[in-house]
Jmol script that loads the backbone (N, CA, C; Angstrom):
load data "model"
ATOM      1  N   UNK A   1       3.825  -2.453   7.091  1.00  0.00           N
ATOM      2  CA  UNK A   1       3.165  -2.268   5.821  1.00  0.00           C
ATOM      3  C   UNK A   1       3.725  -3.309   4.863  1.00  0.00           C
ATOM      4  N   UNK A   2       2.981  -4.112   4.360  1.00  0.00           N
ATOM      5  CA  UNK A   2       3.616  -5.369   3.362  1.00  0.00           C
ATOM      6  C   UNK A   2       2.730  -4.913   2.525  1.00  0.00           C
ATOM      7  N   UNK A   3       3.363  -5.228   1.291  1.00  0.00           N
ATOM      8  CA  UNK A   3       3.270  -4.782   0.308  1.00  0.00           C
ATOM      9  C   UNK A   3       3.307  -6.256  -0.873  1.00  0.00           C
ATOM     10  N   UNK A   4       2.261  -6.814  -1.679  1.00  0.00           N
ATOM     11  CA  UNK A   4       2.368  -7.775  -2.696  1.00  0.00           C
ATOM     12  C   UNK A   4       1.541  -7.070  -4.024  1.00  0.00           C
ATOM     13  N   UNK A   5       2.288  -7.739  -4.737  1.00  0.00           N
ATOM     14  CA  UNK A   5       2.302  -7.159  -6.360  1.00  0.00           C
ATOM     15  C   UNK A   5       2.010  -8.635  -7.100  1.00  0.00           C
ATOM     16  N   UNK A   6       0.831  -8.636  -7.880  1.00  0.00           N
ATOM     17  CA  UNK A   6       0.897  -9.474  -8.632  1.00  0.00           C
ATOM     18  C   UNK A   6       0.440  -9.379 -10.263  1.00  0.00           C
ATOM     19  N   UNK A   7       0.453  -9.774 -10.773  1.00  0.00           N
ATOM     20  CA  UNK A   7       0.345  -9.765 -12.519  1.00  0.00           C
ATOM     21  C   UNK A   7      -0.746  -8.409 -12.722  1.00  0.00           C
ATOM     22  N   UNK A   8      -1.442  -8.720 -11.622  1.00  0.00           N
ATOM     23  CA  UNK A   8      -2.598  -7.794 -11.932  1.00  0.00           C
ATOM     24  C   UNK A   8      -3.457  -6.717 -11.461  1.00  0.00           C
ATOM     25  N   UNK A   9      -2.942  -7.020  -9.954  1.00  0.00           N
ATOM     26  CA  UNK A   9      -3.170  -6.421  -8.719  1.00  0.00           C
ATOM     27  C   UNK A   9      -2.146  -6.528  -7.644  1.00  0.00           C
ATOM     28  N   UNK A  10      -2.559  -5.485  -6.842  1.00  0.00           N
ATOM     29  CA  UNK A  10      -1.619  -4.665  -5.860  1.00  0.00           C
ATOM     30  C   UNK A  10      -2.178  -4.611  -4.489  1.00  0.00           C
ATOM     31  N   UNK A  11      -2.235  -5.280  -3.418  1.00  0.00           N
ATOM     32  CA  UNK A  11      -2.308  -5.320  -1.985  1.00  0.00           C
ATOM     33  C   UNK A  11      -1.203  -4.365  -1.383  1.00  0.00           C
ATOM     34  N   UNK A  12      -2.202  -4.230  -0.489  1.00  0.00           N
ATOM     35  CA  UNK A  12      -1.336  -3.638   0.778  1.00  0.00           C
ATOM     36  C   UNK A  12      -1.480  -4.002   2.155  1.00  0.00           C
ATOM     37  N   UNK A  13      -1.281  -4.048   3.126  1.00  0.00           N
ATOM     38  CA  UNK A  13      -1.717  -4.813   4.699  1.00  0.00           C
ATOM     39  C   UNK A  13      -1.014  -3.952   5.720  1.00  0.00           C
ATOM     40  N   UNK A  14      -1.601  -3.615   6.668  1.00  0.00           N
ATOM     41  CA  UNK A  14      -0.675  -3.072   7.991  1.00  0.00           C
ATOM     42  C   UNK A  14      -1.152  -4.319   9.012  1.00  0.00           C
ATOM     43  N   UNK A  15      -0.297  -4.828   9.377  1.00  0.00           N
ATOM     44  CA  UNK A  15       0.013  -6.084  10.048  1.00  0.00           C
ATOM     45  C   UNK A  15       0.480  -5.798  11.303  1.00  0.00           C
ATOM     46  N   UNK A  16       0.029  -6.337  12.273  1.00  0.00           N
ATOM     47  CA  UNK A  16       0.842  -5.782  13.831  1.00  0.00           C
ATOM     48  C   UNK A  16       1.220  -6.507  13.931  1.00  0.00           C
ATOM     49  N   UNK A  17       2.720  -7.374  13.882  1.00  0.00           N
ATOM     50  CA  UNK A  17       2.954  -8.325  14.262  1.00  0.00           C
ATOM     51  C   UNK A  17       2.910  -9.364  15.822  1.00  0.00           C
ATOM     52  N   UNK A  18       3.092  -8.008  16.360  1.00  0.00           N
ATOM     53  CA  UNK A  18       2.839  -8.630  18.303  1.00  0.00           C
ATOM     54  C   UNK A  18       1.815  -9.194  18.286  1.00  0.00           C
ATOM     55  N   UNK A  19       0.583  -8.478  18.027  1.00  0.00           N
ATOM     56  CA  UNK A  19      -1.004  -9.479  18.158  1.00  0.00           C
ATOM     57  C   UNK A  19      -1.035 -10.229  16.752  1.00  0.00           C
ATOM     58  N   UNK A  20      -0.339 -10.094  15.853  1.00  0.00           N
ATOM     59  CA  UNK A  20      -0.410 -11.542  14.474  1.00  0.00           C
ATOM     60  C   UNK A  20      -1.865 -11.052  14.269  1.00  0.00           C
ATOM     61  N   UNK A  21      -2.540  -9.932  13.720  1.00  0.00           N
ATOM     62  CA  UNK A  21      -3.066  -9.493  13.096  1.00  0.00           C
ATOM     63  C   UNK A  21      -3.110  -8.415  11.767  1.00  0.00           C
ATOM     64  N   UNK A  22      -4.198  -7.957  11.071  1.00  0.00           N
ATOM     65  CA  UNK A  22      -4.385  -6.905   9.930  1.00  0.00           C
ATOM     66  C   UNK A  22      -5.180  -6.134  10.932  1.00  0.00           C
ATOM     67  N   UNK A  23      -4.206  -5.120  10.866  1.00  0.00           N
ATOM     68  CA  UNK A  23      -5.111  -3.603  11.338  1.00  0.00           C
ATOM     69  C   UNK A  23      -6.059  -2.808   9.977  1.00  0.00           C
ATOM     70  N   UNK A  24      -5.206  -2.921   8.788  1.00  0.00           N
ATOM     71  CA  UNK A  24      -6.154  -1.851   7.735  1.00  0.00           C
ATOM     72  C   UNK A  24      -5.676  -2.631   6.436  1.00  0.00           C
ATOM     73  N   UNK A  25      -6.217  -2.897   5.575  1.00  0.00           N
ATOM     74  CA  UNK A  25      -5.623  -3.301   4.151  1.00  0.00           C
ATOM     75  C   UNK A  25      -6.279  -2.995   2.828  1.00  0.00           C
ATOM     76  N   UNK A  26      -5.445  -2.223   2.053  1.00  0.00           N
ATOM     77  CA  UNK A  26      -6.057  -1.721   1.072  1.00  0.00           C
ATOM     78  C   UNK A  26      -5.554  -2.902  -0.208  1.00  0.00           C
ATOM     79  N   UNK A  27      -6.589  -2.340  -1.442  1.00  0.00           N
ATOM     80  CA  UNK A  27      -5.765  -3.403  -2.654  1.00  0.00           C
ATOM     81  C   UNK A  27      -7.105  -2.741  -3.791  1.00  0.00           C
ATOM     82  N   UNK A  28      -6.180  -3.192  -4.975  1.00  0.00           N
ATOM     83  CA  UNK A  28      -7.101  -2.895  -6.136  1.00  0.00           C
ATOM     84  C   UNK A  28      -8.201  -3.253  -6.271  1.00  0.00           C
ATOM     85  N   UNK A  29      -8.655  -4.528  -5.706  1.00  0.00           N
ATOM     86  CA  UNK A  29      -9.833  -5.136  -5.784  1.00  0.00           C
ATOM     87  C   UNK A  29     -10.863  -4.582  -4.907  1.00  0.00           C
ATOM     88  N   UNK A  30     -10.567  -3.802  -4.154  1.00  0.00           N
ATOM     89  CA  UNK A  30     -11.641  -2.895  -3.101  1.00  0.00           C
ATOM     90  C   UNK A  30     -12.608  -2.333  -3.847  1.00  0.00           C
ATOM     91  N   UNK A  31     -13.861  -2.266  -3.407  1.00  0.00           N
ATOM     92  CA  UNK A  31     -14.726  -1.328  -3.938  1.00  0.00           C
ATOM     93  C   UNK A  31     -14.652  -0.418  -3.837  1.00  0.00           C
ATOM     94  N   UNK A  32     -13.833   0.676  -3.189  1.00  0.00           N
ATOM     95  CA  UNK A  32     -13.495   1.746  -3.321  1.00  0.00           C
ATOM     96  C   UNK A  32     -12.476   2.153  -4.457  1.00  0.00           C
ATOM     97  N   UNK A  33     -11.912   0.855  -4.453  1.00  0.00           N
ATOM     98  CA  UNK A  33     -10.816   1.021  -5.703  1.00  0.00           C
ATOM     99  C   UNK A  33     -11.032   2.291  -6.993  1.00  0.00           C
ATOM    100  N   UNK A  34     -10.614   3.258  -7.277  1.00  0.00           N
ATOM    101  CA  UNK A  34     -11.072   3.469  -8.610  1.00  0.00           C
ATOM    102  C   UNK A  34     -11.027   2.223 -10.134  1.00  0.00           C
ATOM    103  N   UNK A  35     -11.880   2.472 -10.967  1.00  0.00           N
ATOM    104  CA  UNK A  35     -11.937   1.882 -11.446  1.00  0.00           C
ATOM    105  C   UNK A  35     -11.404   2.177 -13.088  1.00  0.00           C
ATOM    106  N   UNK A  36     -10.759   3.293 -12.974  1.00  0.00           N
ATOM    107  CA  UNK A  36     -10.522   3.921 -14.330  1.00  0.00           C
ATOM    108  C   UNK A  36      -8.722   3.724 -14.772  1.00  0.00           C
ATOM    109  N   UNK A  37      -8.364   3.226 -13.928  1.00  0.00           N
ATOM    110  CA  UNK A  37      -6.756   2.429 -13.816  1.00  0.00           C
ATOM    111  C   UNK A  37      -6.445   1.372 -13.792  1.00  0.00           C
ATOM    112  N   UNK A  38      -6.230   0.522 -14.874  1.00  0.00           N
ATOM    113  CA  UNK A  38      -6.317  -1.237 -14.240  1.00  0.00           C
ATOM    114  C   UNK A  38      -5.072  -1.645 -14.218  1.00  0.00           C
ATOM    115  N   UNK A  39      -4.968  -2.671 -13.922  1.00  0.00           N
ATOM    116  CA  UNK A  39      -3.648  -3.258 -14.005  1.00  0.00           C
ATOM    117  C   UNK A  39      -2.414  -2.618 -12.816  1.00  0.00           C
ATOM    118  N   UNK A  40      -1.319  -3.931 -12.634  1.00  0.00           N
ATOM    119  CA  UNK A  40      -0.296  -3.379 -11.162  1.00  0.00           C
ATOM    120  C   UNK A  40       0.792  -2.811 -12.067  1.00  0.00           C
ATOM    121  N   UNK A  41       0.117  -1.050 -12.161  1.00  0.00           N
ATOM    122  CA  UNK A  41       1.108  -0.402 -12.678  1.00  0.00           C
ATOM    123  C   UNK A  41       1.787   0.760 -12.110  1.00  0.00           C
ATOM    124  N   UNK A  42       2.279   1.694 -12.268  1.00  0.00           N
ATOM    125  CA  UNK A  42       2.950   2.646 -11.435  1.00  0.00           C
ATOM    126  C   UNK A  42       2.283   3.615 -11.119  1.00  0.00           C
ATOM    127  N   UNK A  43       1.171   3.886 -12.388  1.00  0.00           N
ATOM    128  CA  UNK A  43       0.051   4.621 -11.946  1.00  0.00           C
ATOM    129  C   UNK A  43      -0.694   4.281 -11.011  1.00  0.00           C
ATOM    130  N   UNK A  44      -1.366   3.097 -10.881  1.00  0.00           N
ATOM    131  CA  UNK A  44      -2.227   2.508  -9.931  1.00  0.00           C
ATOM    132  C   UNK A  44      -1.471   2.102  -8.617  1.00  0.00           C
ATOM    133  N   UNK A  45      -0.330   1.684  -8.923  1.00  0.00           N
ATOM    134  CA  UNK A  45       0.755   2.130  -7.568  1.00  0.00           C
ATOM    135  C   UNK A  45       0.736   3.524  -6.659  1.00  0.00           C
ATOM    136  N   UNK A  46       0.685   4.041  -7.369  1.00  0.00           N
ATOM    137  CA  UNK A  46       0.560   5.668  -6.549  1.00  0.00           C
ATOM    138  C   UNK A  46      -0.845   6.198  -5.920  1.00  0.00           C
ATOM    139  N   UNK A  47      -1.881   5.580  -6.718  1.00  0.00           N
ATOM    140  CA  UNK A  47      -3.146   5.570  -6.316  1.00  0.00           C
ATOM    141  C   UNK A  47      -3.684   4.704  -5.187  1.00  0.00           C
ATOM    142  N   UNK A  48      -2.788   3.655  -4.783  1.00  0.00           N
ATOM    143  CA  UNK A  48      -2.787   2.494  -3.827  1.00  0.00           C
ATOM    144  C   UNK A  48      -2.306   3.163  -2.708  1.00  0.00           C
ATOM    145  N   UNK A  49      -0.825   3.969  -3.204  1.00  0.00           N
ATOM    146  CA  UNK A  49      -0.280   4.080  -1.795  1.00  0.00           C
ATOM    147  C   UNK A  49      -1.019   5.630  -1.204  1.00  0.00           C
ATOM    148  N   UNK A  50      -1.716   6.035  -2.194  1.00  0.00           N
ATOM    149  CA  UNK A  50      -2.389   7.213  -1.132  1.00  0.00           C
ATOM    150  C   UNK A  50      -3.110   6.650  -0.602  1.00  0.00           C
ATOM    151  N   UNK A  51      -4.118   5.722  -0.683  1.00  0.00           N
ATOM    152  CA  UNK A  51      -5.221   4.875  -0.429  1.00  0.00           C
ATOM    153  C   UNK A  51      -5.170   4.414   0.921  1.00  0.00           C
ATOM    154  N   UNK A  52      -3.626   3.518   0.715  1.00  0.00           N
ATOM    155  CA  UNK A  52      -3.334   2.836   2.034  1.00  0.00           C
ATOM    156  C   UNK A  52      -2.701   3.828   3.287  1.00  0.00           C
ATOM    157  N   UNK A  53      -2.611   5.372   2.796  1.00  0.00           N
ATOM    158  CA  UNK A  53      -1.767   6.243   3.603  1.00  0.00           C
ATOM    159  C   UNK A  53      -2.791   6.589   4.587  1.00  0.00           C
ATOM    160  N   UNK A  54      -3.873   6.620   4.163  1.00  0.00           N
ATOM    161  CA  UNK A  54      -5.423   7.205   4.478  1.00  0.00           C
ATOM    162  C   UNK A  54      -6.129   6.317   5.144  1.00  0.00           C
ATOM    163  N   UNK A  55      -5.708   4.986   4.853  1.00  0.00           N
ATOM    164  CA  UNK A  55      -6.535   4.024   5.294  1.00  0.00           C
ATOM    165  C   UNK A  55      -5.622   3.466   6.911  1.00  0.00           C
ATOM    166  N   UNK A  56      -3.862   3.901   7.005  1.00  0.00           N
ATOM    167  CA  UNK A  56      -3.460   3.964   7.604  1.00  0.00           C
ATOM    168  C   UNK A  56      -3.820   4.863   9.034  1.00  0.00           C
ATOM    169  N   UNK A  57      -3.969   6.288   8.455  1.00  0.00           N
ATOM    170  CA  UNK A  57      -3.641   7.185   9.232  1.00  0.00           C
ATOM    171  C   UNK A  57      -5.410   7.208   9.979  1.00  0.00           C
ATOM    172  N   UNK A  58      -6.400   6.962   9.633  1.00  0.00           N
ATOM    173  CA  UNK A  58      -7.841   6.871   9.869  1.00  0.00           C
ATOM    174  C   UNK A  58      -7.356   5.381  11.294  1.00  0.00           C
ATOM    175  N   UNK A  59      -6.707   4.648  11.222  1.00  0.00           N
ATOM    176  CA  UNK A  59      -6.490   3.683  12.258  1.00  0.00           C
ATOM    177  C   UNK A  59      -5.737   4.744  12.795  1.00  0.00           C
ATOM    178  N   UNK A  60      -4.746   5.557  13.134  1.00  0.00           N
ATOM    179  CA  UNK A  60      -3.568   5.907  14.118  1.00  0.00           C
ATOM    180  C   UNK A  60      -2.770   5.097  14.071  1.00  0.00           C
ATOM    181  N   UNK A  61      -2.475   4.829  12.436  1.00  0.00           N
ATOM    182  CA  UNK A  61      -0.769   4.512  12.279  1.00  0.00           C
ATOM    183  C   UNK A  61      -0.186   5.707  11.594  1.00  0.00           C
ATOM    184  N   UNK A  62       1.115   6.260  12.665  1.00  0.00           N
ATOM    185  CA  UNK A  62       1.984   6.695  11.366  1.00  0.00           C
ATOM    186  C   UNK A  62       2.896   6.791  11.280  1.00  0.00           C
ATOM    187  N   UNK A  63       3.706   5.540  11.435  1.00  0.00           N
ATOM    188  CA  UNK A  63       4.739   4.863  11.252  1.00  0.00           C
ATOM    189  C   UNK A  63       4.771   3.645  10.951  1.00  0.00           C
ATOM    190  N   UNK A  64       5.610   2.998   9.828  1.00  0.00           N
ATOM    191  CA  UNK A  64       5.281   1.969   9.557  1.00  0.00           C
ATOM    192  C   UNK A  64       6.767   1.158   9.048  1.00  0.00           C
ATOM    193  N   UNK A  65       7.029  -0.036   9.262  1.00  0.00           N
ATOM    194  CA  UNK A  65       8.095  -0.800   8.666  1.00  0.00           C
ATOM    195  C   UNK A  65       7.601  -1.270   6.765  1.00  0.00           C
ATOM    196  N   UNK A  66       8.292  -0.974   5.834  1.00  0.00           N
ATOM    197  CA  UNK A  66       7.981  -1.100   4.776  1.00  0.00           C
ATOM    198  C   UNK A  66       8.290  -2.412   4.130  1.00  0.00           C
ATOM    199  N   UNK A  67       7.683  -3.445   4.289  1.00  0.00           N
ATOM    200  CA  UNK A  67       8.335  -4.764   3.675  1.00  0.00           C
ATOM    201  C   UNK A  67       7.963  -5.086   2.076  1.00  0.00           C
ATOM    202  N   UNK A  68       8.277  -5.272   1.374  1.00  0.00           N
ATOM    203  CA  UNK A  68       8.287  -4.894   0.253  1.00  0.00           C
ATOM    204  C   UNK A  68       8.234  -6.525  -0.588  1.00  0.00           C
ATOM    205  N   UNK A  69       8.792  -7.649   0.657  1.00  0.00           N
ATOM    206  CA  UNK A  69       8.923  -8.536   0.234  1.00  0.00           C
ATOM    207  C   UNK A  69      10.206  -8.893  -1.191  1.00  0.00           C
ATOM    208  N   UNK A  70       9.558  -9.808  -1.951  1.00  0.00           N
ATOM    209  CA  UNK A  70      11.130 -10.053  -2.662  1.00  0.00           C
ATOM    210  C   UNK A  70      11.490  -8.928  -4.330  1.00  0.00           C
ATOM    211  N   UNK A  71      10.030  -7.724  -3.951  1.00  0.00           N
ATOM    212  CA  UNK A  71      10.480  -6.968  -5.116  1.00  0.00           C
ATOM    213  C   UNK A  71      11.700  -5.761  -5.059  1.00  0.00           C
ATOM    214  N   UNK A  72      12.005  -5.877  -5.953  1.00  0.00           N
ATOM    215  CA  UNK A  72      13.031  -4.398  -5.403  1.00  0.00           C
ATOM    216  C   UNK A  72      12.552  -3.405  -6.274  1.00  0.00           C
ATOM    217  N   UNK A  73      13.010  -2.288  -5.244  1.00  0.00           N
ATOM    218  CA  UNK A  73      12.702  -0.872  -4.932  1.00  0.00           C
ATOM    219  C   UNK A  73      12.696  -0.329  -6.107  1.00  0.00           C
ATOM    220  N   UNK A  74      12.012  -0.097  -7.018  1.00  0.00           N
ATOM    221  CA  UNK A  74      12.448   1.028  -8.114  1.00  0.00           C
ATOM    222  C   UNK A  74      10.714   0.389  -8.894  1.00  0.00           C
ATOM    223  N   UNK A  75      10.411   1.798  -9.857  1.00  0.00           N
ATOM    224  CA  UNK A  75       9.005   0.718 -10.610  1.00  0.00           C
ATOM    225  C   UNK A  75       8.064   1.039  -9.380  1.00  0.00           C
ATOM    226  N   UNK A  76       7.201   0.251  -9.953  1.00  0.00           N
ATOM    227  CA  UNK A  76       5.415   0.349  -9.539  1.00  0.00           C
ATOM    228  C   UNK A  76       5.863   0.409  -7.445  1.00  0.00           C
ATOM    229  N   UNK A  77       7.358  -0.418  -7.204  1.00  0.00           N
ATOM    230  CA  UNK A  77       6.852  -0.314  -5.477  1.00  0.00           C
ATOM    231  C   UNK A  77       7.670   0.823  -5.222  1.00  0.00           C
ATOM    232  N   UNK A  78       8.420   1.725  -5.777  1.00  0.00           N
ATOM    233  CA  UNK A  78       8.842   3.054  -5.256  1.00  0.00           C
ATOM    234  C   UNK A  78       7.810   3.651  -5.425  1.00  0.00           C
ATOM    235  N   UNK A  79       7.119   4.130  -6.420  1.00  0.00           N
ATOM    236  CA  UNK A  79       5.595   5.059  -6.267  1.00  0.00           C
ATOM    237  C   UNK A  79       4.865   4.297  -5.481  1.00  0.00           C
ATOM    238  N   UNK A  80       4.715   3.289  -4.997  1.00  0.00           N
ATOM    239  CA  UNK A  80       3.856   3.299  -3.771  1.00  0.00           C
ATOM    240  C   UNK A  80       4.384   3.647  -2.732  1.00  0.00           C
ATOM    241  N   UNK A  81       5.600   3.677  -2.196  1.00  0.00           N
ATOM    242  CA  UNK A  81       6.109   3.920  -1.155  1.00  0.00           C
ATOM    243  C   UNK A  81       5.959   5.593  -1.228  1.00  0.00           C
ATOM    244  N   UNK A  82       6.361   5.963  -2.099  1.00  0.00           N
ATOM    245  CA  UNK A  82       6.810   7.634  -2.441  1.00  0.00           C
ATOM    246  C   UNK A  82       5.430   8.369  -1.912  1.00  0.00           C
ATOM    247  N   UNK A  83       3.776   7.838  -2.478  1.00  0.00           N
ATOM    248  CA  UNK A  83       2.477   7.988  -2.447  1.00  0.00           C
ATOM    249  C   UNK A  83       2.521   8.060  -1.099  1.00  0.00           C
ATOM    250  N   UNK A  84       2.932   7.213  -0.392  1.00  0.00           N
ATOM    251  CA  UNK A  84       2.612   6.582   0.969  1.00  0.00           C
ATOM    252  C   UNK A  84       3.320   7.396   1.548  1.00  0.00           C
ATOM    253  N   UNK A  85       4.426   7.900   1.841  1.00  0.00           N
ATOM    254  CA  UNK A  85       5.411   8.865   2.114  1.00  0.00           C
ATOM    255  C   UNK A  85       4.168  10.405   1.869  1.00  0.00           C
ATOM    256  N   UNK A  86       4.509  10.555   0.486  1.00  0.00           N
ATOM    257  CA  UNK A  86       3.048  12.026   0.610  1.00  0.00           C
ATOM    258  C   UNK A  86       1.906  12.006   1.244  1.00  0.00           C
ATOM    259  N   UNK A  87       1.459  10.681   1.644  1.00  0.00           N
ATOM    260  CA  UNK A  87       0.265  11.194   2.445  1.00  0.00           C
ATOM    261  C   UNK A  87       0.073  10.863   3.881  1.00  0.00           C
ATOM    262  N   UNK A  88       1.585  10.939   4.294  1.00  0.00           N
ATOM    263  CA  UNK A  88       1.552  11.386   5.703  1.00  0.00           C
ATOM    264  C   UNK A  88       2.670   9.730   6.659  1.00  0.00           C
ATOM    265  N   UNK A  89       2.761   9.141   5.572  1.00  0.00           N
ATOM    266  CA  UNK A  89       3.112   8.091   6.645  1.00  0.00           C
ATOM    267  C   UNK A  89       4.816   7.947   6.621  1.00  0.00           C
ATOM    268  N   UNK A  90       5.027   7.675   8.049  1.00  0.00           N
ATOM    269  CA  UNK A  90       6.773   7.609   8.143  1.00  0.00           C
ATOM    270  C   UNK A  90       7.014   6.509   7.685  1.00  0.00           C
ATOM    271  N   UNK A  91       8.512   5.830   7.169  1.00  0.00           N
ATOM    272  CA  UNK A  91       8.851   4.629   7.206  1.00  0.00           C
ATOM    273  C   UNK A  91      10.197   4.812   7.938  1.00  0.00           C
TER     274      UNK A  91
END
end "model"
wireframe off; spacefill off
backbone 0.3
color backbone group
């Protein structure tokens, strides 16, 4: 599960690395996105990581390595992880 955050928006990716593919990837810009939350905030963090928990578990992932890349843990990428954690997925 990689995880990028930018000024404005919030990706997510489940990546298999053995086959160097995207199995499922969610992000704000989806049309499913709600649209009543803007911006990469902690709210819309939490709304991402249920998103991607669902969008996970609908493939038969549920376990996942959490790469988070160069943000640290606390803020908008702990409620996604935490989200992601409530809706079913291990890390």
């Amino acid at each position: 599960m990689a995880v990028k955050f930018t000024g404005c928006h919030i990706y997510v990716q489940f990546i298999d690395d053995a086959a160097r593919r995207t199995i499922a990837s969610v992000g704000t810009r989806d049309k499913a996105a709600p649209t009543d939350v803007k911006g990469a905030n902690v709210a819309n963090a939490t709304v991402t990581g249920r998103r991607a928990a669902e969008a996970a578990i609908a493939q038969g992932i549920a376990a996942v390595v959490f790469d988070r890349g160069a943000s640290r843990y606390h803020g908008k990428v702990k409620a996604l992880a935490d989200a992601a954690r409530e809706g079913g997925l291990k890390f």
